[in-house]
Structure formats: structure tokens, C-alpha cells
C-alpha positions in Angstrom: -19.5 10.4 -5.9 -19.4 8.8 -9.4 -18.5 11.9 -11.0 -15.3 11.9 -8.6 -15.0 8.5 -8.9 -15.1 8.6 -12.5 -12.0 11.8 -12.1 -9.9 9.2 -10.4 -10.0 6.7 -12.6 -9.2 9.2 -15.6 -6.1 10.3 -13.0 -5.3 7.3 -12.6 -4.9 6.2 -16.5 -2.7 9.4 -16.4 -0.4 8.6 -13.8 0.0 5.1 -13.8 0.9 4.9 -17.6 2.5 2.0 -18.5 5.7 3.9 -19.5 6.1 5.4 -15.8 6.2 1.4 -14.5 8.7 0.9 -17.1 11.2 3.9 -15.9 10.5 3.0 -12.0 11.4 -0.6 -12.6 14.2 0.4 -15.4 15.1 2.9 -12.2 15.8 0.1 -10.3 18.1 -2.1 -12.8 20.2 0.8 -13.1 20.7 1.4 -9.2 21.4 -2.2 -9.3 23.9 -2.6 -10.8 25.1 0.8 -10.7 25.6 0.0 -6.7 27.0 -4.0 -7.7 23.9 -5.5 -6.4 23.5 -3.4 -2.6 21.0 -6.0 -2.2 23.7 -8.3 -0.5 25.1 -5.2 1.9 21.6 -4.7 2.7 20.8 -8.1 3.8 24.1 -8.5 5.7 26.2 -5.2 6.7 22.5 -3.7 7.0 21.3 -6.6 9.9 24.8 -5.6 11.8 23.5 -1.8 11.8 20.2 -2.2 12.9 21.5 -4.4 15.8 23.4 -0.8 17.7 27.0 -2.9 16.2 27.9 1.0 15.1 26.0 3.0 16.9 27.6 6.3 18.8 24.8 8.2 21.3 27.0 11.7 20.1 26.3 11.2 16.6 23.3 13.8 15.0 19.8 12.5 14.8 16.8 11.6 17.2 16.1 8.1 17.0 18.9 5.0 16.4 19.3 2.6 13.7 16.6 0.6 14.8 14.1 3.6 15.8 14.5 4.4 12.2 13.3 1.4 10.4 10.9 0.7 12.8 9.2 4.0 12.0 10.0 3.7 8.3 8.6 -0.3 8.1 5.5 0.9 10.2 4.7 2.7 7.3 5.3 0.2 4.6 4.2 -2.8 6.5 1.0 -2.3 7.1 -2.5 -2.4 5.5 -1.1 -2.3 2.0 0.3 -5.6 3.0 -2.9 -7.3 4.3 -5.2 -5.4 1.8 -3.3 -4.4 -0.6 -2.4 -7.8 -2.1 -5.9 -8.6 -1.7 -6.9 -6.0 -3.9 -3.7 -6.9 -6.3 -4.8 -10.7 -6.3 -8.6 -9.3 -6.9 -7.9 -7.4 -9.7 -4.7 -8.5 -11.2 -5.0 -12.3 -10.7 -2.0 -14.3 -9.1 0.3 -13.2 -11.4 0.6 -9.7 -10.0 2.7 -11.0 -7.1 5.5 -12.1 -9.3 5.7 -8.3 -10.1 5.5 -7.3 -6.5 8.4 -9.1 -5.7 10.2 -7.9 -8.7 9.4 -4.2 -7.5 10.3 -5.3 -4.0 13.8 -6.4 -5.3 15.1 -3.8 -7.5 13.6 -1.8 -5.0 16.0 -2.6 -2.3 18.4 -0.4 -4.4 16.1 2.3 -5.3 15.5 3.0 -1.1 19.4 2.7 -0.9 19.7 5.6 -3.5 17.0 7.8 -2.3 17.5 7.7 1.5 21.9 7.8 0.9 20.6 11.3 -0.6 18.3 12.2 1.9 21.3 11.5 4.3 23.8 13.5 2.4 21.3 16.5 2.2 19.4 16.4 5.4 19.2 19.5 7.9 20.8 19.3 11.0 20.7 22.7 12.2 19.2 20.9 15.5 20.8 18.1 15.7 17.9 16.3 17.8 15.4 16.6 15.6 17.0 16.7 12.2 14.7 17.7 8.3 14.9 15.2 5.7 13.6 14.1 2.5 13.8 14.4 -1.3 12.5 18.0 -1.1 15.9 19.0 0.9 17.6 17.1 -1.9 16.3 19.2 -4.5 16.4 22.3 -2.9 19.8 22.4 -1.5 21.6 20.6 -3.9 20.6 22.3 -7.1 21.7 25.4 -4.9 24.7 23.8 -4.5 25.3 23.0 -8.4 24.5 26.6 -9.2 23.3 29.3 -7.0 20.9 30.6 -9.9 19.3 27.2 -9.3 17.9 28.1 -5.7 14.5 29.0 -6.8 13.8 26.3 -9.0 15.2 24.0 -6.2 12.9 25.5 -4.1 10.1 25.4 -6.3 10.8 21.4 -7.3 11.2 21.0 -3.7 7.6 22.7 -3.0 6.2 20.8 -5.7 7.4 17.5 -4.2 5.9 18.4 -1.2 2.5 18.9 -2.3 2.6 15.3 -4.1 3.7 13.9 -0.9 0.6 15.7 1.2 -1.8 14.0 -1.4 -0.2 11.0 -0.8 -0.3 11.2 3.1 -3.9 12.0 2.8 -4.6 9.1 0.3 -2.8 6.1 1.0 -1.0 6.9 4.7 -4.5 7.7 6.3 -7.8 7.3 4.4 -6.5 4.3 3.0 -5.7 2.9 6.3 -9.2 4.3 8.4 -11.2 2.6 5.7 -9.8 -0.8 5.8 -10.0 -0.7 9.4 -13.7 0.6 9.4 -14.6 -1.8 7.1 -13.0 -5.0 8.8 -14.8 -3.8 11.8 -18.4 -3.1 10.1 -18.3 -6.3 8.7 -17.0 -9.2 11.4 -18.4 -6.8 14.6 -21.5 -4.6 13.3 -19.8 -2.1 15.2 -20.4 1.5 12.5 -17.3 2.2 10.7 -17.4 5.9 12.1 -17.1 4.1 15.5 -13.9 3.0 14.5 -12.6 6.2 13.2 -13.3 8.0 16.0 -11.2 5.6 17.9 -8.4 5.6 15.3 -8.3 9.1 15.4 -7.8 9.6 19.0 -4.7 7.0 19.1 -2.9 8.6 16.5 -4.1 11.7 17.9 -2.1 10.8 20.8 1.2 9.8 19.3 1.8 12.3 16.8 1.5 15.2 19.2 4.9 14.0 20.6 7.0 14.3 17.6 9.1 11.6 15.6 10.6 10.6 19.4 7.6 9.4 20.3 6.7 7.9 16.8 10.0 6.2 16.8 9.4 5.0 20.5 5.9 3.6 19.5 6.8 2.0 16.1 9.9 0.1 17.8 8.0 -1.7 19.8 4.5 -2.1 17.8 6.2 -3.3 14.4 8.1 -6.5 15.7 5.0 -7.2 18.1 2.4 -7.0 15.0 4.4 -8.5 12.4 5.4 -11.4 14.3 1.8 -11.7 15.2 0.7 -11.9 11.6 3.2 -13.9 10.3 2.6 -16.8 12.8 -1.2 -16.8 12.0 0.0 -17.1 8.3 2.0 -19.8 9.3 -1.3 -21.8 10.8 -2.7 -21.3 7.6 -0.1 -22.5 5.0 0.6 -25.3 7.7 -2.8 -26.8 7.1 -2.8 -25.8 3.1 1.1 -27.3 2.7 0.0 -29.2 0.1 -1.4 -26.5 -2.2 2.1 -24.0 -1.9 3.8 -25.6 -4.7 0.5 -25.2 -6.7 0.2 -21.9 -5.9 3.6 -20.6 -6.5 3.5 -22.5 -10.4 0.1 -20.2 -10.6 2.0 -17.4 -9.8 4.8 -17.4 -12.2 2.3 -19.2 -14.9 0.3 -16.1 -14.4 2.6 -13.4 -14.7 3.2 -13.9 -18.2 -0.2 -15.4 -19.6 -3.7 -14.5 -19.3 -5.4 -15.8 -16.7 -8.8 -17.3 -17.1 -12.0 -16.7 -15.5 -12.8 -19.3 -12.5 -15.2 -18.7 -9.7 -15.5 -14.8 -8.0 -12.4 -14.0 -10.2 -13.3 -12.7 -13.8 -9.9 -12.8 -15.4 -6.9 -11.2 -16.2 -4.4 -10.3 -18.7 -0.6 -10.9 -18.0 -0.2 -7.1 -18.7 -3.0 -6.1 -15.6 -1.2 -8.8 -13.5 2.0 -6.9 -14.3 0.4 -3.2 -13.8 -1.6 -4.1 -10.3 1.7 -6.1 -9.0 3.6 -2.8 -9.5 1.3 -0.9 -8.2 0.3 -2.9 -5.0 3.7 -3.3 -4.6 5.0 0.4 -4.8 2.1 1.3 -2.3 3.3 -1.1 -0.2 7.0 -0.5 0.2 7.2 2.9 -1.4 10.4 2.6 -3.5 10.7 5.4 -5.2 8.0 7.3 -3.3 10.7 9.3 -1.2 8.6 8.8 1.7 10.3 6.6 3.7 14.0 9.0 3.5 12.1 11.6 5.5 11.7 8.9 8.4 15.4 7.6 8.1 16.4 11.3 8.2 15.9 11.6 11.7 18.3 8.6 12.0 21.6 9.3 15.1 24.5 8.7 12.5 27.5 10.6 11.1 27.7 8.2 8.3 24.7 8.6 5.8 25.2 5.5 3.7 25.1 3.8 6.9 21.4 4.8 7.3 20.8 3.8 3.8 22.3 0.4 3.7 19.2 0.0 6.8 16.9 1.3 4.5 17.9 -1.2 1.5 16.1 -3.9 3.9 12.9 -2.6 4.1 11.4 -3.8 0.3 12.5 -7.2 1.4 10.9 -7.3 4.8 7.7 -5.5 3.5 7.5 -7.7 -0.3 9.3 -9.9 -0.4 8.2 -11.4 3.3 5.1 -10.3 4.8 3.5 -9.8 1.6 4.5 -13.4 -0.4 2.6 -14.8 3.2 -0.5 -12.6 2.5 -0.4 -13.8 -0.9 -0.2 -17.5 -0.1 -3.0 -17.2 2.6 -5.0 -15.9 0.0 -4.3 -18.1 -2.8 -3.9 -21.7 -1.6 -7.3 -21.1 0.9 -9.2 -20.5 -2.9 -10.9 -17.3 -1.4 -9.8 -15.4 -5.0 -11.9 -17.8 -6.8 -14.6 -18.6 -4.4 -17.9 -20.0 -5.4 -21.3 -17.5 -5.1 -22.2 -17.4 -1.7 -26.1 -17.1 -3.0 -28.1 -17.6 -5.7 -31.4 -16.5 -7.0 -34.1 -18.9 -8.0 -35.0 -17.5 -11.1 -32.2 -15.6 -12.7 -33.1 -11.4 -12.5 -33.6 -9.2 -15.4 -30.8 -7.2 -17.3 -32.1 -3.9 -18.7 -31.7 -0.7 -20.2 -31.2 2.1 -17.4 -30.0 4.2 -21.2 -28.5 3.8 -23.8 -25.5 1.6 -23.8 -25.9 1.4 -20.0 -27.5 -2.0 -18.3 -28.1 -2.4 -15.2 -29.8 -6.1 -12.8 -33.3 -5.8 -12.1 -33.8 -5.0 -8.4 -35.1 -8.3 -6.3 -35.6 -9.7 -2.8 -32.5 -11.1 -1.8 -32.2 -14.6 -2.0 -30.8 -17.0 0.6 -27.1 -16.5 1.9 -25.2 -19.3 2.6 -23.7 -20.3 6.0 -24.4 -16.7 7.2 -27.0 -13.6 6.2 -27.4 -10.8 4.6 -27.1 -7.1 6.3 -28.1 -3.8 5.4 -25.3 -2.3 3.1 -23.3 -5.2 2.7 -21.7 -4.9 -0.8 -22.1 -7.8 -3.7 -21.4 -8.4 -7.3 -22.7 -10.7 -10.2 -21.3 -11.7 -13.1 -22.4 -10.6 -16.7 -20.9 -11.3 -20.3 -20.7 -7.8 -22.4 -18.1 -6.1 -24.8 -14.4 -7.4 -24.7 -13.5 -5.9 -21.0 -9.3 -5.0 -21.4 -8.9 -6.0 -18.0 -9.4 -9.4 -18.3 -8.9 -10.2 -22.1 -12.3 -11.5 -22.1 -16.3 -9.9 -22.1 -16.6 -10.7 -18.1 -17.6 -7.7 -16.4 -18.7 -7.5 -12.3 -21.5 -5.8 -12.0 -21.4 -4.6 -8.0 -24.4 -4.1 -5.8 -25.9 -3.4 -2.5 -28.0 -5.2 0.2 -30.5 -2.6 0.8 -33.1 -3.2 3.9 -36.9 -1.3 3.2 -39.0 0.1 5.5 -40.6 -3.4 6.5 -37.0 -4.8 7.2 -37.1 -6.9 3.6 -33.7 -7.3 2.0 -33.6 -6.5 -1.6 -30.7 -6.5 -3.7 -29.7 -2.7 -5.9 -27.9 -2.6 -8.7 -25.3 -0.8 -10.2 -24.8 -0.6 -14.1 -21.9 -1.5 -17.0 -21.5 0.2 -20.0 -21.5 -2.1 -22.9 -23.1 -2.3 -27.0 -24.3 -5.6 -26.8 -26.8 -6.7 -24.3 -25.5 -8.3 -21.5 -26.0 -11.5 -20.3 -26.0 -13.2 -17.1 -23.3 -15.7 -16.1 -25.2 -17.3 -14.3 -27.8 -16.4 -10.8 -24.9 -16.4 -8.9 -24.6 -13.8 -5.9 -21.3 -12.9 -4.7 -20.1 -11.0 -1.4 -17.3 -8.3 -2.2 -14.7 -8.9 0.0 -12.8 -5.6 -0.5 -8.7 -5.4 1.1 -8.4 -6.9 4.3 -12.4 -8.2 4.4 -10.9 -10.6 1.5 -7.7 -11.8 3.8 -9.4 -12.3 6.9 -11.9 -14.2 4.9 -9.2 -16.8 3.7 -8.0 -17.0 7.4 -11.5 -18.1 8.8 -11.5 -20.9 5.8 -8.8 -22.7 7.6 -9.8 -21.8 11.8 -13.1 -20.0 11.3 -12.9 -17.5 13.6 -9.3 -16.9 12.9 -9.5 -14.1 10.3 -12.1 -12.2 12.6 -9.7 -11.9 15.4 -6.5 -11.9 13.5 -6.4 -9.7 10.5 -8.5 -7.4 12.7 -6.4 -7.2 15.4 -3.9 -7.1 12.9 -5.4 -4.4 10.6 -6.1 -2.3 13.8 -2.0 -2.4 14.9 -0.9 -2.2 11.2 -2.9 1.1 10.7 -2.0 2.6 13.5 1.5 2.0 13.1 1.2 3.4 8.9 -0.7 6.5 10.2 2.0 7.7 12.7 4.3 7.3 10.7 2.6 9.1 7.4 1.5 11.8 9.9 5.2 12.6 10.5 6.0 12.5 6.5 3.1 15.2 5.7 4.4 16.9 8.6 7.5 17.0 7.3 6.1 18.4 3.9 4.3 21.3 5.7 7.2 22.5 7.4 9.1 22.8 3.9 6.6 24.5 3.0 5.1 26.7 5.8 7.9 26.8 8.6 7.0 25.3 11.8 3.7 27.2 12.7 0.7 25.6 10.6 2.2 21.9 12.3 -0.6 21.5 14.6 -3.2 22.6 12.1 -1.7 20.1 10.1 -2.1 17.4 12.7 -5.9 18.3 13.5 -6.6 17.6 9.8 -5.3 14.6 9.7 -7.3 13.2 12.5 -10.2 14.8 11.3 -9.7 12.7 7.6 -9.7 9.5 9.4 -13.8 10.3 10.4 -13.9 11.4 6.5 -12.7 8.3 5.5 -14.6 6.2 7.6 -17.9 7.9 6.5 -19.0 5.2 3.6 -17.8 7.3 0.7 -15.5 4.3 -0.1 -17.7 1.5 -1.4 -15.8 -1.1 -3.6 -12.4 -2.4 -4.1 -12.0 -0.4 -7.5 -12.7 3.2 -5.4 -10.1 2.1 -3.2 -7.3 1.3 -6.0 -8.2 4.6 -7.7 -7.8 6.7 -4.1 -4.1 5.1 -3.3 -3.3 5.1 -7.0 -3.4 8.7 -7.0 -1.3 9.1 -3.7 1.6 7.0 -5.0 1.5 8.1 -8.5 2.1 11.5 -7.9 4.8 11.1 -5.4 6.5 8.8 -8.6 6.4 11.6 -10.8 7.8 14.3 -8.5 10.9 12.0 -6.8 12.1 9.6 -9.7 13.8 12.9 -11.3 15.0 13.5 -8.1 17.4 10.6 -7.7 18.1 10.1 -11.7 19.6 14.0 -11.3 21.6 13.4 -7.9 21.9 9.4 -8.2 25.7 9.6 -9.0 26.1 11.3 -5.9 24.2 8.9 -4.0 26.5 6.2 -6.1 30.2 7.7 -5.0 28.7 8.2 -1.5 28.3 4.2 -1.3 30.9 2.9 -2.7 33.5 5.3 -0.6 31.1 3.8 2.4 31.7 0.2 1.2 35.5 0.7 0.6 36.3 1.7 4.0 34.0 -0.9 5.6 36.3 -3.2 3.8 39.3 -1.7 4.9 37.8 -2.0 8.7 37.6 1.6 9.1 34.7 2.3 11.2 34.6 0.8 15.0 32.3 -1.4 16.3 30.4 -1.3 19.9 
């Protein structure tokens, strides 16, 4: 596993170049104010849509307005909001969530673009269960551009459906299974595999129906879970009121300067806070992914802008909403920067394991406090070594493992950093890794203990769920570009049988779990940002026509 772990990170360096943040979030600007700000319709014309006010039952399509973003938003808001942030707070600091809403506002108009496409493109040969999605874009429309364009339409369009496949394995299911395994393990002792058996028969269940049933399914779970969380977030910053202004000066203080070492948190430069905010973020709402188009594809409307002024609210609802209350949960309750949660007596050995690679000596492990140690439970400590670029300082976390022997002892294993100088211990300091959710429903039980094992559980079970239906029907979107409609319930038999793959332990810290989801969303990035840069003008005149005769009060309302 360290050999692929160590291919994902190089991947990752690949994909997630600074440059491509720079042309997604210059992507946005453009679209922007290219569209005069679609922000506003989104927020305003896009609320009167979702409520049926233009709805027709003889339009094209399977699902309504509201069918649509439910199915859409079931795949955004989900675990990337609960664990996601976690993991952006963890490794990009507090800063990264200024960058997540940045990303989740210029990407209001990115969705717009992409899914007007989508619209414009879609098939609706059957009009009850129509075919959407950037890789229609790109395979009909350089057809239409030039007919000697076809099979390099075709080919793009193929291409783009690979990416997404990797991305529906990655972050739309393994990511998902894990964190729910995980959160599980930890607060119940019940095996992860447990829970991934389970997962996989409910989604097993709902995607056999089709995007009717998903639609059907996500209408009614997504208001019911996100309501949910959000008032449990609202118990929380209740009781912390008094550390919100705090934490929001942290936030924009951190964006643009380094942020120092304090407690569990090791540090972070502005430009990590700036890469893991984009990152988190794009996983979360997928702007620019060209994911979310396939699900508003199957949209019942005769007007596609109309579909894609719906789709302009999602960033908002996913980032800008759910996602700043994750954040403040996380940051006024002080769970970033905890304290160790043990300590040894006398402070362990660090030596050679070879050259220019240290490692802890291996111990008995020491005392927890207010709770105790299990078998696998995953740690870290603290050591200072070369200059580490993540954090602009020499603080490196060393993670490790609670390993029980034969005679039921606890000792503590550890894993190793590469570094010239010696290391040296911070200090004897023990801390528990709280990877994704684990570190949100920790900063729930600070304020109602009990509350984050019930809550972000319950909450992580629904969220999942939701984001795996929905993901199924995206990579089965992507297989019937590609293979026609026969290899769909092969398709579907994989994908459950990932979610017992996933929840298998071959995910161990929070740093595996960035570099699996990375990979997912990068390469989705590369293959659909070209995509609406080519046809954006389209997507442009489309929704300004749209506007103009909503002005004019063309269209009837029900």
C-alpha cells in the first residue's frame, strides 16, 4: 500500500498544479462576468423554478425542477461537506475556507455554464429518460462545428468519460463508504466491513430503479438530512456564540498569512490554505467537474437555461451554507488545535529505520484520557525535522497505530519521516487522528457529548447514501457513452462491490484519503474545463436570450 500511496501523491502533484487552480478559478471570473454576475438570477429567478412556478408535465425529461437538484445536491452535499472541510481545516489550516467560499461563488457561474450546455446538447431520443453531460457536449457539438470533427468529438467525449468513472469510483463511493465505516468503527466498534455491507445493499436497492427512483429518493432524503444537520450545527454555535466573530477574523487572517503551529495542528502556509480550500471545495460542489449536468440532464423542461439557472444554486447551498457551518463547528469548538489526548512518561526514542528515514521507538501505550485506547485506532506525534513546505516550518506528524499483542497489551507502532537532520520530539505528546467526519463529530460531542456520535453519524450515514446514488447514476451515465446500454448492470454490481473494497482498512490516514479524492476530481478538471472554454459562448448567448425574454414576461407561470 505505500508504494500506491506513494503513486497518488506523485498524481496528485500532477494534477492539482497550482496553475490548474488558477484557470478553474480564472474560469470562473470570466463566466462571471461574462454572464453579468448569474449569481443574482440564481439566487432569485432560480428559487421561483425549483418551486414548479414554470413547470409543464409535457415538457421532455424524467424528473422536475426540484427532482433535479435534489439529485444533483445529494451529490455535492454530502460527506465532502462533513469530512471534507475537516480534512481542509486539518491540512490547510482555517484559512482554506476563505478559498472554499471563493470557489463556491465563482462557481455558481461555472455550474450555470456547464449544465446550460449540457441542456443545449442533451439526448432526448426518449424523452423520459433523456442522456446528458459534457461528453454529449463534446461529441455532438464538435460534429456540429464540422462533421470531420465527429471522431475526435467522440474520442474527447470517451476520454471524458473515463475521468468521470475514476472519479465515481474515488470520491462518489469509496470516499463516501470509508467515512461512513470509519465513523461507525470508531463511536460503535461495530467493523467497518459491517457497514459496507449495509451501504452496499441500500444503494443496491435504489440504483436498480433508474434516475426516477434516484430522483424520488434524493427529494425527499436531501431536505430531511440537511435540515437535520444544520440544526445540530446551530446547537453548537449557539453555545460557542461568542467565539464566531473570532473565528471568522482567523479565517480571513489565515487565508493570506502563514498560520502557526498551535496544539494537534502543525501549521500552514497561506498558499496550502489556498490549495486545500480549492480543493475541498471543488470536491465538494463539483464546479467544473461536469458531474452534476448529467443529473440536471434528466431535468422535464423545454427551456435549458431554465435548468441551469437551478443549477447556479447549488455551490451556494453546498459552500457557501452547509459547509461555512461545518467549518464553524469545527473551529470555534477548538477540535483543530486540540491538546494530546495522552502522554508518555518518559519521552520514546527517535531512530534510524535507514538512512534519512526516522522512525518513534515502539512502547506500551500510555494512559488515554477521558476514554481508552483500542486495537487499530490511529495516532500521531509531533517531531521537528527539515523545513516541511506544508507548513512553512520543520513540524512534521509522524502517524501511528494502537496495536494489541497476543497478551491483550497496547503498544503504540510507528510510522517514519524522511528528513537530514535528526528529528526531535515536540514534546511526549500522543494524539488521536481524527480523520473526516471522526474530526466533526468530535467537535459536536465537545459542546453535548454524545451529540457528534448520534449526529454526524446519522448524518454521515444519510449524506452517503444520498452522494452514492447519485454518483452511481453519473458513472452510469459514462458507461452508456461508452458501451451502449448492455454493460449497465455490470456496472452497477461493481459499484456495490467497491463500497466492501473501501471499507476493507486500506484507507488509514487523512493524507490517503486527500490523495484518493484528489485524483477523482482532478482528472474530471482536466477533461471538462476545455469543454466549456470551447462551447462557453454558446452557453453565454443561450442565457442571455433566456434572461431577455424573462424580462419581457415571455414565459407563463403555473
Amino acid at each position: 500500500m505505500e508504494g500506491f500511496a506513494g503513486f497518488l501523491t506523485l498524481l496528485n502533484l500532477i494534477i492539482w498544479h497550482d496553475s490548474v487552480l488558477f484557470i478553474l478559478l480564472g474560469t470562473g471570473v470570466v463566466f462571471t462576468i461574462w454572464s453579468r454576475f448569474s449569481q443574482y438570477r440564481a439566487l432569485t429567478h432560480g428559487f421561483h423554478v425549483v418551486r414548479g412556478k414554470y413547470d409543464d408535465p409535457d415538457d421532455p425529461g424524467a424528473i422536475n425542477h426540484f427532482q433535479a437538484l435534489s439529485a444533483a445536491l445529494s451529490a455535492t452535499v454530502g460527506l465532502g461537506n462533513i469530512g471534507g472541510v475537516a480534512l481542509a481545516i486539518a491540512l490547510g489550516g482555517p484559512g482554506a475556507i476563505f478559498w472554499m467560499w471563493t470557489v463556491g461563488f465563482f462557481g455558481m457561474s461555472i455550474k450555470l455554464t456547464e449544465v446550460t450546455l449540457s441542456m443545449l446538447y442533451r439526448n432526448t431520443d426518449d424523452p423520459d429518460n433523456p442522456h446528458g453531460g459534457p461528453m454529449w457536449v463534446v461529441g455532438k457539438g464538435l460534429r456540429r462545428m464540422n462533421p470531420k470533427l465527429g471522431p475526435l468529438g467522440s474520442f474527447v467525449g470517451g476520454l471524458f468519460c473515463l475521468t468521470l468513472l475514476v472519479s465515481t469510483v474515488t470520491g462518489g463511493n469509496m470516499f463516501q463508504a470509508w467515512n461512513v465505516g470509519e465513523i461507525t468503527e470508531v463511536y460503535f466498534g461495530i467493523p467497518s466491513i459491517a457497514a459496507g455491507i449495509v451501504l452496499a445493499i441500500l444503494v443496491g436497492m435504489v440504483i436498480i430503479g433508474g434516475i426516477k427512483r434516484i430522483g424520488a429518493v434524493a427529494g425527499r432524503l436531501v431536505p430531511f438530512m440537511c435540515v437535520l444537520y444544520l440544526l445540530g450545527g446551530t446547537v453548537v454555535l449557539i453555545a460557542n456564540a461568542g467565539e464566531i466573530p473570532a473565528m471568522f477574523l482567523l479565517i480571513f487572517k489565515s487565508a493570506f498569512m502563514p498560520q502557526e503551529m498551535t496544539g494537534a495542528f502543525i501549521g500552514g502556509t497561506a498558499g496550502y490554505a489556498f490549495l486545500y480550500g480549492m480543493k475541498r471545495a471543488l470536491f465538494s460542489n463539483e464546479a467544473g467537474q461536469g458531474s452534476s449536468p448529467i443529473a440536471h440532464s434528466a431535468a422535464k423542461t423545454n427551456e435549458p437555461v431554465r435548468e441551469a439557472v437551478v443549477a447556479g444554486m447549488e455551490p451556494f447551498i453546498d459552500t457557501i451554507v452547509v459547509c461555512t457551518f461545518t467549518a464553524l463547528v469545527i473551529l470555534s469548538t477548538g477540535v483543530w488545535n486540540r491538546a494530546a489526548e495522552a502522554e508518555y512518561a518518559v519521552a520514546p526514542a527517535v531512530v534510524a529505520e535507514s538512512p534519512g528515514v526516522w522512525t518513534i521507538e515502539t512502547g506500551p501505550a500510555p494512559e488515554r484520557i477521558g476514554d481508552i485506547w483500542r486495537d487499530g485506532d490511529n495516532v500521531f506525534m509531533i517531531v521537528h525535522a527539515d523545513t516541511n513546505p506544508q507548513t512553512g516550518n520543520d513540524a512534521h506528524r509522524v502517524e501511528g497505530r494502537v496495536v494489541a499483542g497476543d497478551d491483550g497489551a497496547l503498544s503504540m507502532e510507528w510510522g517514519t519521516v524522511a528528513s537530514d537532520a535528526t528529528p526531535q520530539l515536540q514534546d511526549a505528546g500522543i494524539y488521536a487522528s481524527y480523520v473526516g467526519a471522526t474530526l466533526t463529530a468530535k467537535a459536536f460531542d465537545t459542546v453535548v457529548p454524545g451529540l457528534g456520535r448520534w449526529l454526524v453519524t446519522v448524518a454521515a450515514w444519510l449524506f452517503a447514501i444520498s452522494t452514492m446514488i447519485s454518483w452511481s447514476y453519473y458513472g452510469e451515465q459514462g458507461v452508456v457513452f461508452l458501451f451502449g446500454d448492455r454493460m449497465v448492470l455490470t456496472y452497477k454490481v461493481i459499484y456495490c462491490l467497491l463500497i466492501l473494497v473501501a471499507t476493507m482498512g486500506l484507507i488509514e490516514t487523512d493524507a490517503d484519503l486527500d490523495n484518493l479524492t484528489g485524483v477523482g476530481t482532478g482528472v474530471m478538471l482536466w477533461a471538462n474545463v476545455p469543454i466549456i472554454w470551447i462551447f462557453g459562448r454558446q452557453a453565454m448567448r443561450a442565457y442571455h436570450d433566456y434572461i431577455e425574454r424573462l424580462k419581457t414576461g415571455e414565459f407563463k407561470t403555473g
